[in-house]
C-alpha positions as CSV (number, residue, x, y, z in Angstrom):
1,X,8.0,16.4,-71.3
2,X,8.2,17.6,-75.0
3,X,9.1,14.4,-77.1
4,X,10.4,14.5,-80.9
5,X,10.9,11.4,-82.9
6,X,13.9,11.5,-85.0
7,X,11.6,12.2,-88.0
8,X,11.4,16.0,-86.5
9,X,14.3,16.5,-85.9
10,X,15.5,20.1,-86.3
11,X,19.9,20.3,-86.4
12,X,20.3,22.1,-83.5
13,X,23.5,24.3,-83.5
14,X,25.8,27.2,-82.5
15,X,24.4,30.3,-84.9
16,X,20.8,29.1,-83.4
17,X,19.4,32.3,-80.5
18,X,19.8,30.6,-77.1
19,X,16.0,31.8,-77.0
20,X,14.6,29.9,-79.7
21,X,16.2,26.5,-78.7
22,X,14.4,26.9,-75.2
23,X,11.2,27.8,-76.7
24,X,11.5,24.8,-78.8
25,X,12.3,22.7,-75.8
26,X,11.7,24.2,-72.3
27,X,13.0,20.7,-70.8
28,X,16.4,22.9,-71.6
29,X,16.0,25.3,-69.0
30,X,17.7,22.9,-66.2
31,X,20.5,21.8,-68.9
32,X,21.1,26.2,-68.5
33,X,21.1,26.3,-65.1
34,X,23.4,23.2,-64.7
35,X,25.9,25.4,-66.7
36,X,25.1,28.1,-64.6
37,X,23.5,30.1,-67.6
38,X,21.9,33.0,-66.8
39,X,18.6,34.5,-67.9
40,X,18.9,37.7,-69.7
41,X,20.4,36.8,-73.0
42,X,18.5,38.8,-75.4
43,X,19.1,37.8,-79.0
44,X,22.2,36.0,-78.2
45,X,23.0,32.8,-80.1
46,X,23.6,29.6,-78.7
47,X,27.3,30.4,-79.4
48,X,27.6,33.3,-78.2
49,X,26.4,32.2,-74.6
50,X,28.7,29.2,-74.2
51,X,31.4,31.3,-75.1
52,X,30.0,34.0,-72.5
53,X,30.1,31.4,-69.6
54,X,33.2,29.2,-70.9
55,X,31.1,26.2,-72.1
56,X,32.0,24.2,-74.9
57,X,29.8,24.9,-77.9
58,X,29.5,21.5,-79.5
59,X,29.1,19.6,-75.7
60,X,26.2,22.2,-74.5
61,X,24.8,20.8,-77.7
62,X,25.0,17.8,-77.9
63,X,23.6,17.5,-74.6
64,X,20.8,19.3,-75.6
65,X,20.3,16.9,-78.2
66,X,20.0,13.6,-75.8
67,X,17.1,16.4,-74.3
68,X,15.5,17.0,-77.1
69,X,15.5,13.8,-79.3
70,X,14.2,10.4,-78.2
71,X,17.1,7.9,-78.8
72,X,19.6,10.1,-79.9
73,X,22.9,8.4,-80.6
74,X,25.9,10.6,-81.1
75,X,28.1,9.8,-84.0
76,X,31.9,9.0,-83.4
77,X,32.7,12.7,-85.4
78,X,30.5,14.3,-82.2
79,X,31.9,12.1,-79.7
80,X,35.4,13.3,-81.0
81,X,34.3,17.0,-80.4
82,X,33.4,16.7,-76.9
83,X,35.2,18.3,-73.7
84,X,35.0,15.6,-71.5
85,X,35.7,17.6,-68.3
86,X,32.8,19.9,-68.9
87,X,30.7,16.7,-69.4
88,X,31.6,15.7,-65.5
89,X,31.0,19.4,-64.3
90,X,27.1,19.5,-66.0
91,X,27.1,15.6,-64.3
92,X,28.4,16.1,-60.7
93,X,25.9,19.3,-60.5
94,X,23.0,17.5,-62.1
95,X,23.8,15.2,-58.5
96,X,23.6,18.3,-56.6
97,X,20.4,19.4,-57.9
98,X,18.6,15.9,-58.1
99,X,19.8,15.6,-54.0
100,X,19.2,19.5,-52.7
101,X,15.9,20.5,-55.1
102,X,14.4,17.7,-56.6
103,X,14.5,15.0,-53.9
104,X,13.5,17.5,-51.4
105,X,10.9,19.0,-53.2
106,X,9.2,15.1,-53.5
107,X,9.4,14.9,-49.7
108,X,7.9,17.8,-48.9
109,X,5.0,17.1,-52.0
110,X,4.8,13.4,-49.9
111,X,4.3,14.8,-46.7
112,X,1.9,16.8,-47.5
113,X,0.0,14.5,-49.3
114,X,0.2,11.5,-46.5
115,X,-1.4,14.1,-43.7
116,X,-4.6,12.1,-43.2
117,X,-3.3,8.8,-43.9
118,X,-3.4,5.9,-41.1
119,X,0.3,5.0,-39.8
120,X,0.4,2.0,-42.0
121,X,0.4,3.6,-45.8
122,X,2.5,6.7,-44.2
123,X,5.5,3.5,-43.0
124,X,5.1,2.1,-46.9
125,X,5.4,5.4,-48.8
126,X,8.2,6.3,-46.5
127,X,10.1,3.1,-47.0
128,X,10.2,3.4,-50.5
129,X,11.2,6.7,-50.8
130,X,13.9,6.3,-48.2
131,X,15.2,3.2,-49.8
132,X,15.4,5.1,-53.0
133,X,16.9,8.4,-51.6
134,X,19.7,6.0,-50.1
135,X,20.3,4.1,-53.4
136,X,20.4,7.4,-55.4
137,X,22.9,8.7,-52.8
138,X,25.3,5.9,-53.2
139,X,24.9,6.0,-56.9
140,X,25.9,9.4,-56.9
141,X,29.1,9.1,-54.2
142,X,30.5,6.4,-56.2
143,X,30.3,8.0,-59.3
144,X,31.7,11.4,-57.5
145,X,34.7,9.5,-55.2
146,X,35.7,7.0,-57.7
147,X,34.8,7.8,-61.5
148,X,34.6,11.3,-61.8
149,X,38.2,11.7,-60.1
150,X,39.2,8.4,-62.6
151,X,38.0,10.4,-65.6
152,X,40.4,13.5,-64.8
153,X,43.3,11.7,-64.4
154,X,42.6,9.6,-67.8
155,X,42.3,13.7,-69.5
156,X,45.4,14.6,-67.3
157,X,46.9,11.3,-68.9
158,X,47.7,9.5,-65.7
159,X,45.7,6.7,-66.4
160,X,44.6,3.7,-63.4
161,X,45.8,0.3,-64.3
162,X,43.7,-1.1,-61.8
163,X,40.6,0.4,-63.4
164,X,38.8,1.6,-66.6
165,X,35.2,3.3,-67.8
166,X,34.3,-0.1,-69.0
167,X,33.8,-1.3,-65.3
168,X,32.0,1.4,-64.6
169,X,29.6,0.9,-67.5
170,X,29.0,-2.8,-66.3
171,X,28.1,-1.9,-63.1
172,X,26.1,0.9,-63.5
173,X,22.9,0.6,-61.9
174,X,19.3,1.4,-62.6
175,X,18.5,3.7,-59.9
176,X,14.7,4.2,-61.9
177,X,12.9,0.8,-60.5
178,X,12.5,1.6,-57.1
179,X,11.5,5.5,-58.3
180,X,9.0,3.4,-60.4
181,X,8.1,1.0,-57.8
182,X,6.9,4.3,-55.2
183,X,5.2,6.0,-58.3
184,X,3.1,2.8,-58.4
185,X,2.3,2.8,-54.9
186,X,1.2,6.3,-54.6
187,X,-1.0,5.9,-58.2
188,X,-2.6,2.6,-56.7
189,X,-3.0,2.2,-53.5
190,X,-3.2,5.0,-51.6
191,X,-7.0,5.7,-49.3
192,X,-9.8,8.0,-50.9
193,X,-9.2,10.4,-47.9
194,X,-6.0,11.5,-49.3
195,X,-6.4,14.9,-52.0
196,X,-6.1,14.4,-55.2
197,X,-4.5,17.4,-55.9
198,X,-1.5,16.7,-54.1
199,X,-1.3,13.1,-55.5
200,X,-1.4,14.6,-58.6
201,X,1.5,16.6,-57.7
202,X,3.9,14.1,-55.9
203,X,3.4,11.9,-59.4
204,X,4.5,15.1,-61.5
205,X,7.4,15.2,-59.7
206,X,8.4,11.8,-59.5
207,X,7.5,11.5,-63.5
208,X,9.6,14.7,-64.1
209,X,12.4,12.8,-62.0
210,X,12.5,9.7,-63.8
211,X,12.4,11.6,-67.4
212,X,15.5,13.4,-66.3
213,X,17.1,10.7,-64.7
214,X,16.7,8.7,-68.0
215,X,18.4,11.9,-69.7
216,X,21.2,11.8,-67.5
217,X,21.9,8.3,-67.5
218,X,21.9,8.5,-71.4
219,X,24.8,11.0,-71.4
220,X,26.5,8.9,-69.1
221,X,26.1,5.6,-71.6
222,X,26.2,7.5,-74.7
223,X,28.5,10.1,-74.1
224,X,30.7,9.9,-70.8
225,X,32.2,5.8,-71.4
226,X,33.0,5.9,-75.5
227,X,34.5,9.6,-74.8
228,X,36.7,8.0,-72.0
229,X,36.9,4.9,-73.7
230,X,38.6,6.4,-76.7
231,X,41.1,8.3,-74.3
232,X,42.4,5.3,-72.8
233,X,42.8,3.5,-75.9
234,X,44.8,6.9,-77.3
235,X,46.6,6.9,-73.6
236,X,47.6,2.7,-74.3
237,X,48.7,3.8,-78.0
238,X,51.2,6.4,-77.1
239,X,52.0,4.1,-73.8
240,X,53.3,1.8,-76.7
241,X,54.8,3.9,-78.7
242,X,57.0,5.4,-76.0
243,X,58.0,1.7,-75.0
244,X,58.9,1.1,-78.9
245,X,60.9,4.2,-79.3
């Protein structure tokens, strides 16, 4: 993972080419094909591909930013910028690709590398991936069936009484310790027999998981709840001003 401390930080922005912000961070390339960017974009700016693809500019940023910078806040003037709707779409198909690629590549990486273990370490690791797997899964279809569809209706203006993004934030579980817990396990404990190689590879993928998981949860903290948040309090302002007028 390329990490930059806020002391190199470089101001990422619209007239930059698409091509030189990858290069600078190749951690980007799944932000791209959560947007459904395509490769072949020549000298185009960053701009010029959002535009191509109907992205908002300043949101494909600003993601990039949480990406690219360790603890990267986002001021209340690029909060105020943000589509929140395209925020949800890069969300709901960062679930699709954590469940369909990710997740699937790990069990396969997994299998392989438990082949000539005894029954007993092959019951652990599985335990603790399935456990995870189902936490991640639930994670995901409550943030799909309940805020996601809550989120539209607060940009559509036809805001839930009976619920707001401020629940959401203070029930939002850590879905990284038991990720953490089977990355421990298979660093630790598993017999000399099994190849090193493919240990090796089963913990890239699990530390490449938990990186981007971090990433995404971050845009859902930093980005997703005060965008929302500031919607329902303009949605209760003009609520009150109706009821004045």
């Amino acid at each position: 993972m390329t990490k930059r401390k806020d002391s190199d930080r470089t101001v990422l922005s619209s007239k930059m080419k698409l091509a030189d912000l990858i290069d600078m961070n190749y951690n980007l390339l799944g932000v791209l094909s959560r947007f459904d960017m395509k490769f072949g974009f020549g000298e185009e700016t960053v701009g010029e591909v959002c535009a191509r693809y109907g992205v908002d500019t300043p949101t494909f940023i600003l993601i990039c930013n949480i990406y690219t910078f360790d603890s990267f806040v986002p001021s209340k003037e690029l909060l105020d910028s943000v589509n929140v709707m395209d925020i949800v779409k890069y969300l709901h198909k960062s679930h699709s690709f954590y469940l369909d690629f990710s997740l699937r590549s790990l069990e396969e990486s997994i299998e392989k590398m438990l082949e000539p273990c005894d029954g007993r370490h092959k019951q652990v690791i599985w335990k603790f991936f399935k456990d995870y797997k189902d936490e991640l899964s639930k994670h995901f279809a409550y943030e799909e069936n309940v805020v996601f569809p809550y989120v539209k209706s607060v940009v559509e203006f036809v805001q839930d009484p009976s619920f707001s993004i401020l629940q959401y934030e203070e029930n939002h579980t850590n879905v990284e310790e038991k990720l953490s817990d089977l990355k421990s396990i298979v660093m630790k404990y598993l017999p000399p027999q099994c190849d090193n190689q493919l240990i090796n590879r089963v913990l890239l993928y699990i530390y490449i998981l938990e990186d981007d998981l971090s990433k995404h949860t971050s845009i859902e903290d930093e980005i997703l709840v005060p965008s929302v948040n500031h919607l329902e309090d303009k949605a209760l302002l003009e609520s009150k001003k109706g009821e004045e007028a």
